[in-house]
C-alpha positions as CSV (number, residue, x, y, z in Angstrom):
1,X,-17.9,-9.2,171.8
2,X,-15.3,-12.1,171.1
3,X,-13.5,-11.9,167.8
4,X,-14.2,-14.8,165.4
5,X,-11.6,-16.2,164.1
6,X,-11.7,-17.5,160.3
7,X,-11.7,-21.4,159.9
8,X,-8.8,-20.7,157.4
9,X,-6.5,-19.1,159.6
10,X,-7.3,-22.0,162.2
11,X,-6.5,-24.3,159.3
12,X,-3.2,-23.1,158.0
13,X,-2.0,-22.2,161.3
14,X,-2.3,-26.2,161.7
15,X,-1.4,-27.2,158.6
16,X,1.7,-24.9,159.0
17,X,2.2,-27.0,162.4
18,X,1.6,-30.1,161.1
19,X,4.1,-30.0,157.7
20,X,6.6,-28.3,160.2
21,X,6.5,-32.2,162.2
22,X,6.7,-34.3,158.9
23,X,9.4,-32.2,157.7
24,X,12.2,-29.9,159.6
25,X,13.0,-28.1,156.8
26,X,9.4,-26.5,156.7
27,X,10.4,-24.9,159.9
28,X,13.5,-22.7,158.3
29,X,11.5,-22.4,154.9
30,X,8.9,-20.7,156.8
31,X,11.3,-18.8,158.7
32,X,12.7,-17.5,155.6
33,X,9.3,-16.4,154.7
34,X,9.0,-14.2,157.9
35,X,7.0,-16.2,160.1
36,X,7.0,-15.6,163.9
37,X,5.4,-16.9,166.9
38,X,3.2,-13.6,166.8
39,X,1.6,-13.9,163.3
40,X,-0.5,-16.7,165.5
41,X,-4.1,-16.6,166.8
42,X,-4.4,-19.0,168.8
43,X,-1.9,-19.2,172.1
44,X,-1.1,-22.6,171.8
45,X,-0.3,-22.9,168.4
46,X,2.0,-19.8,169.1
47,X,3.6,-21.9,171.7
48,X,4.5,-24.6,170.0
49,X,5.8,-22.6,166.9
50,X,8.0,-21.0,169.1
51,X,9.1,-24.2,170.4
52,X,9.7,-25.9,166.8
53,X,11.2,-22.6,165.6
54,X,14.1,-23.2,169.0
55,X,14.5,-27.1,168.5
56,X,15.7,-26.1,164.6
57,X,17.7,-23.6,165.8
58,X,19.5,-25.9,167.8
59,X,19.9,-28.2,165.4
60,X,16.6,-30.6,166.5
61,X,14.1,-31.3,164.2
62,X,11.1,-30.9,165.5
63,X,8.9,-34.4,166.3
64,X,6.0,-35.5,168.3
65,X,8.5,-37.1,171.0
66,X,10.6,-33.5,171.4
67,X,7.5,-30.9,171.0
68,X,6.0,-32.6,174.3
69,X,9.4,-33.2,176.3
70,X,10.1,-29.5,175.1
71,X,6.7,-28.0,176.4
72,X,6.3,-30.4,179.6
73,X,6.9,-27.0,181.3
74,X,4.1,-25.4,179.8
75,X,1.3,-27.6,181.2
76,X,-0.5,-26.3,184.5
77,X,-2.7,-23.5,185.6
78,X,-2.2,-20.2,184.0
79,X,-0.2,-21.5,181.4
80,X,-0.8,-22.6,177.4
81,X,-1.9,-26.4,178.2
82,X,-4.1,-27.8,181.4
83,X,-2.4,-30.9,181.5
84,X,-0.3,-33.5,179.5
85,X,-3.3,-35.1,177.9
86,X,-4.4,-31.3,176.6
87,X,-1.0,-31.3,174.9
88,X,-0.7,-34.7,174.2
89,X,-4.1,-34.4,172.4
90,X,-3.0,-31.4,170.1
91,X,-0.2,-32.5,168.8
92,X,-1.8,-35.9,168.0
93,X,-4.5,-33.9,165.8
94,X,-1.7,-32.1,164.1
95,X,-0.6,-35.4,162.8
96,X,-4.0,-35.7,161.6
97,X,-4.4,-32.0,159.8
98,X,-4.3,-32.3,155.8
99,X,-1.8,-30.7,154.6
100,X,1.1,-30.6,151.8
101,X,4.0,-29.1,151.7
102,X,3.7,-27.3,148.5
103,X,1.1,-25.3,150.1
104,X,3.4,-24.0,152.8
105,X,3.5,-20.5,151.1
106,X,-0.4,-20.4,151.2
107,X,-0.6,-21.2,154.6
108,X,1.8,-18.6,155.6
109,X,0.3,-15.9,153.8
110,X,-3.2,-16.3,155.3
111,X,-1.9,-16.5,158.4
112,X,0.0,-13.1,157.8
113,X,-2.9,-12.3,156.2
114,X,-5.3,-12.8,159.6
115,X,-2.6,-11.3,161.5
116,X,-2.9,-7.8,159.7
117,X,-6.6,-8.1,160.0
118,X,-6.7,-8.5,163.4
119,X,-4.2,-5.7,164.4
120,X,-6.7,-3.5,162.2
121,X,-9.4,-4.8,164.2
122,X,-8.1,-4.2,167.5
123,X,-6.5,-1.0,166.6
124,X,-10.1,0.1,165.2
125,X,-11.6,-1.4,168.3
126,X,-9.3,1.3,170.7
127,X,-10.2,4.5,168.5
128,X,-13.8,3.6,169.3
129,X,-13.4,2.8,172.9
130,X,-11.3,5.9,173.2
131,X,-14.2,7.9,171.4
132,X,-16.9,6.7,174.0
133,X,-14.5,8.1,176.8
134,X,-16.2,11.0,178.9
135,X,-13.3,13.2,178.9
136,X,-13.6,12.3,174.8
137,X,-17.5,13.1,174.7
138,X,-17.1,16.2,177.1
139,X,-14.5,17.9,175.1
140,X,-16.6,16.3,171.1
141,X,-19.7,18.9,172.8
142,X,-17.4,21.9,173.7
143,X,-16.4,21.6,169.9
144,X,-20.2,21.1,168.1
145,X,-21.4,24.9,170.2
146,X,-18.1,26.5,169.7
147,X,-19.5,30.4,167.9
148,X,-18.8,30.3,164.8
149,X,-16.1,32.5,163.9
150,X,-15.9,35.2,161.2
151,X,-13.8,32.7,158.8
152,X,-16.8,30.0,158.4
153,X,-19.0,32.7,157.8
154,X,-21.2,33.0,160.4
155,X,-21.1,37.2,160.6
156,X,-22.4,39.4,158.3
């Protein structure tokens, strides 16, 4: 079963995308609240974080022309974007996302916020693949017809 992924964790992961384009300074504000390329659901939007996040760094402020020069590379099969009109496509609906800047906090904290949900979920998920292993199951019986021994009370 596919994970579903909360509309507002799509949201502010775009709206955290979107003020990062109007305004550079988002970028290192957002920094300073702890947010990585990680804390992202979806793969793209991870992708062109990361990207923004390295343009500031070098002293670029991150804009519709640079993000798709920057991520040219990452257009193909196997990689985060089919081709240029994919990529071309989502940064022109980022332009489109509502979003204001005073909300930047908000948006980073449900993303964080979906992040720790998720590594819960998938972390839950292992213990109960990891229960339904044979070698698991096999060993779960040997324990349930164990004798009882004289400490749980089982002899008179």
């Amino acid at each position: 079963m596919a994970e579903r992924r909360p509309w507002s964790a799509d949201q502010s992961e775009n709206a955290l995308l979107a003020i990062a384009l109007q305004d550079p300074s988002a970028v290192d504000e957002a920094l300073a609240l702890r947010v990585s390329a990680d804390d992202f659901g979806a793969f793209q939007r991870a992708v062109l974080w990361k990207g923004m996040v390295d343009d500031r760094r070098r002293g670029v402020g991150p804009d519709e022309a640079t993000v798709l020069e920057r991520h040219e590379r990452n257009i193909g099969p196997g990689r985060p974007f089919r081709d240029f009109s994919e990529l071309a496509l989502v940064v022109k609906n980022l332009g489109r996302v509502p979003s204001r800047r005073e909300n930047l906090e908000r948006y980073v904290e449900s993303i964080k916020e979906y992040r720790s949900r998720r590594t819960f979920w998938l972390a839950s998920r292992r213990v109960r693949m990891v229960s339904r292993h044979p070698r698991w199951l096999a060993l779960r019986r040997r324990l349930s017809v164990a004798p009882k021994t004289k400490r749980q009370g089982s002899w008179s």
